[in-house]
C-alpha positions in Angstrom: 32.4 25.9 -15.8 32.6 24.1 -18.5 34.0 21.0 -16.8 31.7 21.3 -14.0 28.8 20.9 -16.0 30.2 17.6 -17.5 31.4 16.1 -14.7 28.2 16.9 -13.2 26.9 15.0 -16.2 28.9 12.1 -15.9 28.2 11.8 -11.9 24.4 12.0 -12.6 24.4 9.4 -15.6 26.8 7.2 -13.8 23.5 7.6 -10.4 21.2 6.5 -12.5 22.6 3.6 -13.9 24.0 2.6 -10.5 20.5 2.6 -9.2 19.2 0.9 -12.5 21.3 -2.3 -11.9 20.6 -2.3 -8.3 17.0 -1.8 -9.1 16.9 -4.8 -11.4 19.5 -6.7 -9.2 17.6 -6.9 -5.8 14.6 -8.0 -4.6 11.7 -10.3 -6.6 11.0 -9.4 -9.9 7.6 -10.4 -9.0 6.9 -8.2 -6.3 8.6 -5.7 -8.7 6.1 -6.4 -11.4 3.3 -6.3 -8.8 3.9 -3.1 -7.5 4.6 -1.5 -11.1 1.0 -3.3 -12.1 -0.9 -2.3 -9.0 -1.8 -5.8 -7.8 -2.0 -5.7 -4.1 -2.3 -9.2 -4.0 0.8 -10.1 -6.3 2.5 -8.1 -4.4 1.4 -9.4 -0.8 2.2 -12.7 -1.5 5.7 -11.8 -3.2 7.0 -9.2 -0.7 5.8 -11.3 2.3 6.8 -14.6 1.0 3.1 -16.0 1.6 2.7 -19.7 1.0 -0.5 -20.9 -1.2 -1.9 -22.0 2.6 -1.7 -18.7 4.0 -2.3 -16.6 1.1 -5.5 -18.3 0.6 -6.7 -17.6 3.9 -5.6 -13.8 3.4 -7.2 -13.3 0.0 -10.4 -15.3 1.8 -9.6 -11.9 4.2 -9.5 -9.2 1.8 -12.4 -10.5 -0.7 -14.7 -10.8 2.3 -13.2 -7.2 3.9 -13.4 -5.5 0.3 -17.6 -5.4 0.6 -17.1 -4.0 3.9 -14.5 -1.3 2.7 -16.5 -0.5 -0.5 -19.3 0.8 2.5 -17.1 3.1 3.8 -15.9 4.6 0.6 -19.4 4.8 -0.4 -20.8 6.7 2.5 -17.8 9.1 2.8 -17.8 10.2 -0.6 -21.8 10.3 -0.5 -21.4 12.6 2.9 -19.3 14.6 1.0 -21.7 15.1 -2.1 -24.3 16.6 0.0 -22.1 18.4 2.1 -22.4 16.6 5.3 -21.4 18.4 8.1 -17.6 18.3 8.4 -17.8 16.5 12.2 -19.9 13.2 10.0 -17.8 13.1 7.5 -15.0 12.6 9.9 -16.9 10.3 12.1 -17.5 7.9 8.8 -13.9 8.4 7.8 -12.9 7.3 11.9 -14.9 4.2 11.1 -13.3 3.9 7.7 -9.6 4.0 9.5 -10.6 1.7 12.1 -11.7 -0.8 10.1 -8.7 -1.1 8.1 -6.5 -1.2 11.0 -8.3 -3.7 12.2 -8.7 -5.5 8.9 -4.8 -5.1 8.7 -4.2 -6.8 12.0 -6.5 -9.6 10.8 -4.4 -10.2 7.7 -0.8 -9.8 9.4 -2.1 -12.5 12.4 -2.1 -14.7 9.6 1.5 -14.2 8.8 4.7 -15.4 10.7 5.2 -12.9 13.5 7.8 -11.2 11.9 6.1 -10.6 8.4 3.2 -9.5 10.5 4.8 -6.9 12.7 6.9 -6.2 8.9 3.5 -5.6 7.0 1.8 -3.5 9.8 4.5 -1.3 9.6 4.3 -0.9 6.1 0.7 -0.4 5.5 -0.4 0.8 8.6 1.1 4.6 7.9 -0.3 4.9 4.6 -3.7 5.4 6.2 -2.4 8.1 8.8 -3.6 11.0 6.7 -5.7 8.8 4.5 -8.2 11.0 1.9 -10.9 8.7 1.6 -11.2 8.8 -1.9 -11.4 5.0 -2.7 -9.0 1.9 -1.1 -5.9 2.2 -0.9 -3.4 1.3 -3.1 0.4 0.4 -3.5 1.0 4.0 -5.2 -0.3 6.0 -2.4 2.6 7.6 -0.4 3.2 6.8 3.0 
């Protein structure tokens, strides 16, 4: 038993520093930095390899879509302060979804194709079962 538990030991250190150097070994430590910090746009531009021409015209996107967005948020979480009826609140949150998606599609047009269809499938299931409590983030689960 004795043995078990420190092999057991040993495996699990030996995981963990296996995934450390990985970790630190792949990928952009920008992006990397990005997602740790929370900036969406550090890490658009990093993980999608955006050059200054097209990540212009998506920030342009995203300050212009953020007004739109803070809207949403606003009247959802106001619905739900004086307990809208539960069929409203999911109308404004059906509006909210839509115009995200269709926000997203806007900002991955701009990308190559691939890097489009890429982002869509990255962001486009973190608003599935979306709660509506504020914009979405890079430390929301899928």
């Amino acid at each position: 038993m004795k043995n078990l538990l420190i092999t057991l030991a040993v495996v699990l250190a030996a995981c963990a520093a296996a995934y450390g150097v990985i970790y630190t070994l792949s990928g952009d430590r920008a992006m990397h930095a990005a997602a740790r910090e929370g900036d969406a746009m550090a890490w658009l531009r990093a993980e999608f390899h955006l050059d200054n021409a097209r990540f212009a015209a998506i920030k342009r996107l995203h300050d212009d879509y953020s007004v739109a967005c803070g809207g949403h948020c606003a009247a959802i979480m106001a619905a739900r302060d004086r307990r809208a009826p539960a069929a409203e609140i999911a109308a404004l949150e059906k509006v909210c979804v839509d115009a995200m998606t269709a926000h997203f599609q806007r900002v991955a047009a701009v990308m190559s194709p691939a890097q489009g269809e890429r982002y869509l499938a990255t962001v486009l299931p973190r608003i599935a079962g979306y709660e509506h409590h504020g914009a979405p983030n890079l430390r929301m689960s899928p």
